[in-house]
MMTF fields as JSON, N, C-alpha, C and O atoms, coordinates in Angstrom:
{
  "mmtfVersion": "1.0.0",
  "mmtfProducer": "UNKNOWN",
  "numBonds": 359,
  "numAtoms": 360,
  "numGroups": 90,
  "numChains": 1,
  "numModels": 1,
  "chainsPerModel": [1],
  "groupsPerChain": [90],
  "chainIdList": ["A"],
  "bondAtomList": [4, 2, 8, 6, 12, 10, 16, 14, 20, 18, 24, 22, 28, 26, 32, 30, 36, 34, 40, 38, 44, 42, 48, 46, 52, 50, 56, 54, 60, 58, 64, 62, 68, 66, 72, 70, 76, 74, 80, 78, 84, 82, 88, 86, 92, 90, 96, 94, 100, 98, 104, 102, 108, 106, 112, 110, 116, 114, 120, 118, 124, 122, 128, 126, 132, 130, 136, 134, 140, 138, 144, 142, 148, 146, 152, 150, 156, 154, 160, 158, 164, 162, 168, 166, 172, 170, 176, 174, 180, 178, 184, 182, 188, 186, 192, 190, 196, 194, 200, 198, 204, 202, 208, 206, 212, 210, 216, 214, 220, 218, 224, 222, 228, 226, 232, 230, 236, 234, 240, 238, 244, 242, 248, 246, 252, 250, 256, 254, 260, 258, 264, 262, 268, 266, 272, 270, 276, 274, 280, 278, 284, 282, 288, 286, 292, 290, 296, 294, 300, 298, 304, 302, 308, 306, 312, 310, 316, 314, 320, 318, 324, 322, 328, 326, 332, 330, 336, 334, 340, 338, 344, 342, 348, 346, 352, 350, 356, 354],
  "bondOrderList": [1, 1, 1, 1, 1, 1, 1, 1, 1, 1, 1, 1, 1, 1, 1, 1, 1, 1, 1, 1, 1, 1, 1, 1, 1, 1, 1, 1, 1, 1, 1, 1, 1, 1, 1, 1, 1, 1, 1, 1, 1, 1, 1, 1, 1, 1, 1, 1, 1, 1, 1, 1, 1, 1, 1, 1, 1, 1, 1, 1, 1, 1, 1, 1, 1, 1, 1, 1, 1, 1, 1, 1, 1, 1, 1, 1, 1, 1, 1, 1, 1, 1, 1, 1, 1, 1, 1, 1, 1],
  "groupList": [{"groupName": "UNK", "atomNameList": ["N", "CA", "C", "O"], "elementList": ["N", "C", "C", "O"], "formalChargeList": [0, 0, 0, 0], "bondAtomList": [1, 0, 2, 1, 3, 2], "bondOrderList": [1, 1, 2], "singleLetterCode": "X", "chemCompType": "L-PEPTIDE LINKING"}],
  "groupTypeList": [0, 0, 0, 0, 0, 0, 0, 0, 0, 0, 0, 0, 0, 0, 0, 0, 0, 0, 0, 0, 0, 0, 0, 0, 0, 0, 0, 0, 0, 0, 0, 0, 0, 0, 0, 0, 0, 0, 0, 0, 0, 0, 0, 0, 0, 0, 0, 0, 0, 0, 0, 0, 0, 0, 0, 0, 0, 0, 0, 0, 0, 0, 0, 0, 0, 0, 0, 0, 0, 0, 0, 0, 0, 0, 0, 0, 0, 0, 0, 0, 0, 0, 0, 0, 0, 0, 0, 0, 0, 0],
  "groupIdList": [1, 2, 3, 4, 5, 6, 7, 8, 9, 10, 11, 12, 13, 14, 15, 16, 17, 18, 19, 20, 21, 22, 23, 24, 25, 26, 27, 28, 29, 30, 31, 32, 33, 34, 35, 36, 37, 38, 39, 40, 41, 42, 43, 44, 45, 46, 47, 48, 49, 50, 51, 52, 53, 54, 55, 56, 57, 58, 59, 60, 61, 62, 63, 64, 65, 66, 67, 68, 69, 70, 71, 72, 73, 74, 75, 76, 77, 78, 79, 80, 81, 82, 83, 84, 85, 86, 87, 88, 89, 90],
  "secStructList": [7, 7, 7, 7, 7, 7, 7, 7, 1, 2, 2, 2, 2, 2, 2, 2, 2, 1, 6, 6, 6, 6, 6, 2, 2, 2, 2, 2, 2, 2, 2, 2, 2, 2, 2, 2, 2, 2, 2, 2, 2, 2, 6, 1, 7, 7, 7, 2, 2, 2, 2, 2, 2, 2, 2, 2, 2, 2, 6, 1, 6, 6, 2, 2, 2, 2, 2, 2, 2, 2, 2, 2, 2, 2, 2, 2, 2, 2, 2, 2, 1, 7, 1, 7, 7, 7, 6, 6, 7, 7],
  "xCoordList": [-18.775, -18.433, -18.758, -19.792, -17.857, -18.626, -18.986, -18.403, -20.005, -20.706, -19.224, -18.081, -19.568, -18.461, -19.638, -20.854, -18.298, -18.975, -18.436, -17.289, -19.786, -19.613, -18.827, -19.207, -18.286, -17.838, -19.05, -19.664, -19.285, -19.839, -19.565, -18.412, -20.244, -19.799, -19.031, -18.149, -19.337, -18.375, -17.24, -16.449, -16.78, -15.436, -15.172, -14.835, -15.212, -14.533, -13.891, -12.694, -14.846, -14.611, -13.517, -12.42, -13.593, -12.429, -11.14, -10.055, -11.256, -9.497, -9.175, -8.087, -10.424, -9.825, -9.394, -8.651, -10.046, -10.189, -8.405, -7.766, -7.902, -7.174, -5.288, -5.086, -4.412, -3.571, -2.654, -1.993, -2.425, -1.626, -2.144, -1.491, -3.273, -3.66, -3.446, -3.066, -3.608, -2.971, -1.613, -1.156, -0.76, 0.403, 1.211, 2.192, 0.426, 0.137, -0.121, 0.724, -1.05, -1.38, -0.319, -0.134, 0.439, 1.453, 2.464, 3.046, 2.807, 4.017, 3.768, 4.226, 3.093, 2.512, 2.63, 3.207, 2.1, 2.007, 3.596, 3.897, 4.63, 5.785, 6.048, 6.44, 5.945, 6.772, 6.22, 6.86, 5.19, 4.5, 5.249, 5.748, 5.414, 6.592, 7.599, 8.142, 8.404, 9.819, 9.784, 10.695, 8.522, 8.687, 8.649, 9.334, 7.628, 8.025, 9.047, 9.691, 9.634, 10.843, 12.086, 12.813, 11.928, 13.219, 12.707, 13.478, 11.476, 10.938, 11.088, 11.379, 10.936, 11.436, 12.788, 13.166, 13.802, 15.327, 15.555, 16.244, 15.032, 15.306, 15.118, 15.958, 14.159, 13.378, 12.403, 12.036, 11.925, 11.243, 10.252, 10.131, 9.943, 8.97, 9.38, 9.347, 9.871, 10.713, 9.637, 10.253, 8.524, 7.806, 7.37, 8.18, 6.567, 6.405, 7.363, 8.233, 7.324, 8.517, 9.61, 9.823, 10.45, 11.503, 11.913, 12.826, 10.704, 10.446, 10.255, 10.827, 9.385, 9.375, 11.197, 11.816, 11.244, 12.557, 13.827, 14.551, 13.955, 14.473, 14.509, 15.42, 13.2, 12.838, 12.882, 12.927, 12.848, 13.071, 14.565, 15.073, 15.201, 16.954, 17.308, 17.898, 16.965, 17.098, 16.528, 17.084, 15.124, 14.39, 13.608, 12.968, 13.541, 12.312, 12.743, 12.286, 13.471, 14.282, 14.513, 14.193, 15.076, 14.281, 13.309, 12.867, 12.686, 10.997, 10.141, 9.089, 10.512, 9.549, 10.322, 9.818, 11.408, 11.768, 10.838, 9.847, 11.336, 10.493, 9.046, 8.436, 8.611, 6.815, 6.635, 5.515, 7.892, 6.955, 7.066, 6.297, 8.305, 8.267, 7.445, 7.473, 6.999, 5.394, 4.622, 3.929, 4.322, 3.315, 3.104, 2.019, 4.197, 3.971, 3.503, 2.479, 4.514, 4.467, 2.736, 2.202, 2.166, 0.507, -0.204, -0.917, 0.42, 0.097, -0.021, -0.894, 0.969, 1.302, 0.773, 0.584, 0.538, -0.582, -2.014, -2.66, -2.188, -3.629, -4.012, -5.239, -3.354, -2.923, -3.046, -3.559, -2.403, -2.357, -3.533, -4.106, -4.088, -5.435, -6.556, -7.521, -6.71, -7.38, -8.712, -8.544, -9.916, -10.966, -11.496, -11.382, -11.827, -12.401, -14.087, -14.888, -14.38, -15.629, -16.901, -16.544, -18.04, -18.783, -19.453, -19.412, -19.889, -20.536, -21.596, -22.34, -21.349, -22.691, -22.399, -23.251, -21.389, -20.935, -20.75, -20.613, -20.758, -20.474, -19.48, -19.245],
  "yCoordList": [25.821, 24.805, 23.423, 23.328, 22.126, 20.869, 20.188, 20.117, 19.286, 18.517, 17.935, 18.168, 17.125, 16.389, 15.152, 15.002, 14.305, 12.832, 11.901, 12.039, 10.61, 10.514, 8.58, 7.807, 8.393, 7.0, 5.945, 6.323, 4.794, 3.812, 3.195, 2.774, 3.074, 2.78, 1.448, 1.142, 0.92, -0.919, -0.423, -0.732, 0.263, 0.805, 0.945, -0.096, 2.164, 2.381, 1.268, 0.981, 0.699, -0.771, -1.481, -1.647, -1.922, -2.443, -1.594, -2.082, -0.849, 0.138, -0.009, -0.146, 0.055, -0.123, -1.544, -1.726, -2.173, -3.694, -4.211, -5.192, -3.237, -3.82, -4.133, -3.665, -5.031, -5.196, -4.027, -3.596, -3.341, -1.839, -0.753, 0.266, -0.602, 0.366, -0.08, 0.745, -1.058, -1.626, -1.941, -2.396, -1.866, -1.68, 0.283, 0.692, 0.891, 2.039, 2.456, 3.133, 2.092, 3.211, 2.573, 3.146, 0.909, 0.236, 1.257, 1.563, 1.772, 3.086, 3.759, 3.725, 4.5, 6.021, 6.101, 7.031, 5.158, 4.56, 5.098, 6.246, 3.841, 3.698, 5.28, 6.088, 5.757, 7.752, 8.549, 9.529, 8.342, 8.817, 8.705, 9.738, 7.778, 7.57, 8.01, 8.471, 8.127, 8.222, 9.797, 10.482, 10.457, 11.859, 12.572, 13.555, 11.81, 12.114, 11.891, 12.815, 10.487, 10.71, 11.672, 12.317, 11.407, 12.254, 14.046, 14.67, 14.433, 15.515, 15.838, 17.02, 14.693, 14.68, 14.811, 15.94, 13.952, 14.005, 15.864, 16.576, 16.141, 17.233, 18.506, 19.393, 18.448, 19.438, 20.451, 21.514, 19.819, 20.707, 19.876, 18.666, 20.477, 19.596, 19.405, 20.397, 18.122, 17.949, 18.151, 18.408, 18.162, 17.956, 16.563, 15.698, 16.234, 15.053, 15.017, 14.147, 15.641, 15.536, 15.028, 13.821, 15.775, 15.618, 13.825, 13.002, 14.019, 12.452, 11.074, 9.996, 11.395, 10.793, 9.818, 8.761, 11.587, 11.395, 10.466, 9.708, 10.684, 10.554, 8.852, 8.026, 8.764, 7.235, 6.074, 4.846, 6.98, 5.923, 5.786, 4.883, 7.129, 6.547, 5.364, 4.365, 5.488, 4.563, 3.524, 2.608, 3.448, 2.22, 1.552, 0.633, 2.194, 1.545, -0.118, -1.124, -0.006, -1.623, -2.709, -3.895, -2.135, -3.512, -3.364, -4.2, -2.157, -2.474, -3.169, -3.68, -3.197, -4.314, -5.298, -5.947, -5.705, -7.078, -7.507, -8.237, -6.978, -7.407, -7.774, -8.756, -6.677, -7.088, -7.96, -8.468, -8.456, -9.244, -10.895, -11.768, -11.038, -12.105, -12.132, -13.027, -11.537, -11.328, -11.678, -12.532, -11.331, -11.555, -12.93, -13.512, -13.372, -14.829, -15.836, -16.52, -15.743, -16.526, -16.455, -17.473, -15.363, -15.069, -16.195, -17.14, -15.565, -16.749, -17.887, -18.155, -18.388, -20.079, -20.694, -21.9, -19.637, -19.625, -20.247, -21.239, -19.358, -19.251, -20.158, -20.151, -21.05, -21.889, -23.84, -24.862, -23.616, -24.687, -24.669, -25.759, -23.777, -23.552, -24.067, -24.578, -24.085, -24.213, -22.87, -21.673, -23.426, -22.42, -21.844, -22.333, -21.128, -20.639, -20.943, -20.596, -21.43, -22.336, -20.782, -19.634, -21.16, -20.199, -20.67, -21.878, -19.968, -20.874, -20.918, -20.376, -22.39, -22.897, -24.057, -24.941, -24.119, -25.287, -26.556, -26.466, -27.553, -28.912, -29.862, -30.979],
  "zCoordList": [-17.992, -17.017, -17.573, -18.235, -17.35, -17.449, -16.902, -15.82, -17.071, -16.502, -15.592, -15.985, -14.283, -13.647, -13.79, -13.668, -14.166, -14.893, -13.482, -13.056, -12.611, -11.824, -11.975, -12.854, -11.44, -11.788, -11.096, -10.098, -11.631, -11.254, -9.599, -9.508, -8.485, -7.851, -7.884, -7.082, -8.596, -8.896, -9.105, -8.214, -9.961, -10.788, -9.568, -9.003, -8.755, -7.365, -6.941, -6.908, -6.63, -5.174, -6.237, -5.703, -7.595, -7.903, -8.023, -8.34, -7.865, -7.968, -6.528, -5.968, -6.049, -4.818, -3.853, -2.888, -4.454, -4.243, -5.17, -4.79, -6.435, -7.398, -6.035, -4.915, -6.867, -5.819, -6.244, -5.299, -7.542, -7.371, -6.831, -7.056, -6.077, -5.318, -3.941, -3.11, -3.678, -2.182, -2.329, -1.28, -3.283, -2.994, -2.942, -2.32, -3.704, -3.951, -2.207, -1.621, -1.684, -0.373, 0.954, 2.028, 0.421, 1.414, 1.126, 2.167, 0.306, -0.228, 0.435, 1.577, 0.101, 0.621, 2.088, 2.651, 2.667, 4.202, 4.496, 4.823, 4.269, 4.807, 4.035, 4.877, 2.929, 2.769, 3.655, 4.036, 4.056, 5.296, 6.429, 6.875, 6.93, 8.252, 8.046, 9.051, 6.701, 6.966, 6.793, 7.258, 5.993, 6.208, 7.833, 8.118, 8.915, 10.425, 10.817, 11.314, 10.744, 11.273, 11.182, 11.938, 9.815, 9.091, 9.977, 10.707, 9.672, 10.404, 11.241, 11.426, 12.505, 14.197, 14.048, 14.361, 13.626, 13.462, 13.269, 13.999, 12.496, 11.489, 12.484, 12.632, 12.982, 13.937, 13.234, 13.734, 11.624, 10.961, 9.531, 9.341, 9.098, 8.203, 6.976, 6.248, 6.396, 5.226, 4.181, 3.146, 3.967, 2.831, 2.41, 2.744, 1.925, 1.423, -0.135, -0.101, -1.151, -2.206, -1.411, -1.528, -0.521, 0.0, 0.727, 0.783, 1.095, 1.935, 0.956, 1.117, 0.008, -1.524, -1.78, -1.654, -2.315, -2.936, -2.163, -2.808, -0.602, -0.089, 0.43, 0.384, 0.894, 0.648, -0.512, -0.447, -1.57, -2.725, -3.236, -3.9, -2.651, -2.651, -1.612, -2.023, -0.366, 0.865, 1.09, 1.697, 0.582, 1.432, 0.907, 1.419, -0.92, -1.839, -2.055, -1.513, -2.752, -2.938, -1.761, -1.841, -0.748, 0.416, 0.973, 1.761, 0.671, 1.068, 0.234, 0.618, -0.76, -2.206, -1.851, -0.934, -2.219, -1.798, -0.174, -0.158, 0.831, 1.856, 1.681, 2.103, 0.904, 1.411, 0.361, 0.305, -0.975, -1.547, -1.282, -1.686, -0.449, 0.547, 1.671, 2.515, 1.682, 2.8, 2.258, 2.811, 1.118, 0.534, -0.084, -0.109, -0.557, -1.06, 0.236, 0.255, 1.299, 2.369, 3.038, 3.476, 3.022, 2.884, 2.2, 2.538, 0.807, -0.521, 0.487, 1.312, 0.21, 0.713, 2.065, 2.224, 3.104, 4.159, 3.633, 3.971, 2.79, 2.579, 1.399, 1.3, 0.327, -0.376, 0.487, 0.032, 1.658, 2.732, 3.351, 3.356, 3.882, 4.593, 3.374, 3.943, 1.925, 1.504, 1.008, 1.241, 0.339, -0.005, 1.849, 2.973, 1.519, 2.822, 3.018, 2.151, 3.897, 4.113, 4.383, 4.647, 4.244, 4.157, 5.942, 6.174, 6.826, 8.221, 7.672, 6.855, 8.91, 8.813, 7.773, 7.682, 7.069, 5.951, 6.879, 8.099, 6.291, 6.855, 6.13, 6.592]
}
């Protein structure tokens, strides 16, 4: 058997903290929904492969375009607003 080698807790928090893992679980999210729906429509359980596949023929390409005009407009929110003040600052 081998040892199981344990990761650093820092390493964690940055993969998880990184922006392709939060775009990574924003995916997963929306293949998630479209596998229920498609499921409810269906009257049976498509699989997640099926739902995968199916979503990235239909809905991958204006779903990245969409969220990444979301995302800039965030940007540019938060760009106008400035650094974010710590309380208690003056």
């Amino acid at each position: 058997m081998t040892p199981t080698v344990k990761e650093p807790e820092a390493s964690r928090d940055f993969v998880k903290q990184s922006s392709l893992y939060q775009e990574f679980l924003a995916e997963r999210e929306e293949i998630l929904k479209h596998k229920w729906i498609e499921s409810e429509r269906l009257g049976y359980d498509i699989g997640f492969e099926r739902a995968l596949l199916d979503w990235i023929r239909k809905h991958r390409e204006s779903w990245r375009s969409a969220r990444r005009s979301q995302l800039q407009v965030q940007q540019q929110v938060a760009q106008q607003q400035g650094p974010a003040r710590s309380p208690g600052a003056r």
